[in-house]
N, C-alpha and C positions, 0 to 999 in steps of 0.2 A: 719729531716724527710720530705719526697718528702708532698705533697699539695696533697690527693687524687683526687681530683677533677680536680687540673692542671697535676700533675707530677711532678713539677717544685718545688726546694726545698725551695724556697723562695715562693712560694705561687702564684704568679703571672700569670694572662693568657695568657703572651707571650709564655710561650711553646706549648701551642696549635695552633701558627701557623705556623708549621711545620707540622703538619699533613694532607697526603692526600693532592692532586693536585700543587708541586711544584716540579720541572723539571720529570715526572714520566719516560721521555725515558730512561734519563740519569739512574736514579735508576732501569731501570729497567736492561740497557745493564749494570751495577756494578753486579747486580744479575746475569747475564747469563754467566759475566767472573768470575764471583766466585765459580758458578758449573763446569765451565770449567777447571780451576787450584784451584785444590783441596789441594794442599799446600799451599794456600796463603787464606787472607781474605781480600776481595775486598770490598770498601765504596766508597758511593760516598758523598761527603759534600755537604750540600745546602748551607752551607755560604758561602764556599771558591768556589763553582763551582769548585771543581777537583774529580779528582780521586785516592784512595787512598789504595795499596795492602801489610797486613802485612805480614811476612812470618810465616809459622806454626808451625818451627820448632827449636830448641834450636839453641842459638849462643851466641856470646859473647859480640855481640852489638844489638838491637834491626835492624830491618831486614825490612826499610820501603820505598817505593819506590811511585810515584807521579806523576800525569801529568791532563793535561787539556782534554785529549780526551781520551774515553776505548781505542781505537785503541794505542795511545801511549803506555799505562798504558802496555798493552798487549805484547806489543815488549820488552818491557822495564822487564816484566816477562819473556818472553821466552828468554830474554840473562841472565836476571842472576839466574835463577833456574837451569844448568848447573851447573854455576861454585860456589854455593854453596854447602858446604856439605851435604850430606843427615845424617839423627840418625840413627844408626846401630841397625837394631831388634835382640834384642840377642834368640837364639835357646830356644824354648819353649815359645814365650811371646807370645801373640797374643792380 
């Protein structure tokens, strides 16, 4: 069970620092492509400095693509949200 205090489930105060004022452009441009492509979910890691976009929708292998800059990350979405299949809405679902 997570550390109230830290979060962290080991108890320790290293995961408070992560909070607040570490790369905030970066996290922010992950946020701005993540409203942007609404089928994917966009992250940005403090440890690894990358960028990271899942895709949202069913397949048969998880669906995860990666780069050093949003701008890659970006390209790298707009060629393969194409040639993935989309989920068929069957008549009536909403």
């Amino acid at each position: 069970m997570p550390n109230l205090r830290t979060g962290c489930p080991c108890g320790h105060p290293h995961a408070r620092a992560f909070r607040g004022g570490h790369d905030p452009a970066q996290r922010e441009a992950a946020a701005c492509l993540d409203e942007a492509s609404p089928a994917w979910l966009v992250l940005y890691s403090l440890h690894r400095r990358q960028f990271y976009a899942i895709a949202g929708w069913p397949a048969p292998e998880p669906v995860i693509l990666w780069a050093r800059t949003v701008e890659d990350l970006a390209q790298q979405i707009r060629a393969m949200t194409p040639t993935v299949p989309r989920p068929r809405v069957l008549a009536g679902a909403r």
